[in-house]
N, C-alpha and C positions, 0 to 999 in steps of 0.2 A: 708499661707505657701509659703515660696520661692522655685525658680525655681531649680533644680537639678543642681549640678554643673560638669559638666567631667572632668577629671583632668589624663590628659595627660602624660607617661610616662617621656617627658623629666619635665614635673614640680617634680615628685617623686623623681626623678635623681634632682635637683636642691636644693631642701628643704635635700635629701640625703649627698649629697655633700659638703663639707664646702668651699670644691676647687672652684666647679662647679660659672661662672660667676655670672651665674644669683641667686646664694643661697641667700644672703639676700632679694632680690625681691621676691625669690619663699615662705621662712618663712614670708615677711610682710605681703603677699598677704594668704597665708594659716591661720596664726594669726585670720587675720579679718574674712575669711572664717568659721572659728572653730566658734568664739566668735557670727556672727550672725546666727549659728545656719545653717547654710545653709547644705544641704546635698551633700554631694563630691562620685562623684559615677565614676567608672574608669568597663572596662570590663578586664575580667581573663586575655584576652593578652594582652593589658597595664598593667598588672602587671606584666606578667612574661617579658615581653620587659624593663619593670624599674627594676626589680632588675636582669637580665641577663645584661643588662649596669654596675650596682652597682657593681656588682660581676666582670665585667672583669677590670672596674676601681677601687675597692676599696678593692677585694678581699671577700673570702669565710664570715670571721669574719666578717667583715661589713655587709652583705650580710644576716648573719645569727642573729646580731643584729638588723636589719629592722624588721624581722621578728617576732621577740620576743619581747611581750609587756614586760616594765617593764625594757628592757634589753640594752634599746638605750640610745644615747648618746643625744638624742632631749629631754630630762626631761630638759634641755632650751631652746626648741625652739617651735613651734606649738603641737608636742602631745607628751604625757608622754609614749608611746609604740608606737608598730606599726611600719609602715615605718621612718626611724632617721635618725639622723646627725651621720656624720662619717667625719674626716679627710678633 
């Protein structure tokens, strides 16, 4: 079993983002994270610090697409729900 990985509100904000600098670095690096299985683990205020970011840069709708599996715009990029691509 590999080692737990933490994963930092500004990466959520980055794989979130499409603007955000670092976006393609943040999806390649989440990609291979997903794919080998590793386990991504963030505490409640890294969360609510990435999408309190999301939300003053991307707005409520983006904000409430992170949210909602199924609902984001990342069904191309690392996961098909969950925290997404937006804008």
């Amino acid at each position: 079993m590999s080692q737990p990985v933490f994963v930092d509100a500004s990466a959520w904000v980055a794989v979130t983002n499409r603007k955000d600098r670092n976006h393609k670095e943040a999806v390649q690096i989440f990609r291979r994270l997903l794919s080998s299985s590793a386990r991504l683990v963030a505490t409640t205020w890294t969360a609510y610090e990435a999408l309190t970011i999301v939300k003053s840069r991307l707005g409520f709708r983006a904000t409430k697409s992170a949210l909602t599996p199924g609902q984001s715009s990342m069904q191309h990029g690392p996961m098909s729900g969950g925290i997404g691509s937006r804008t």
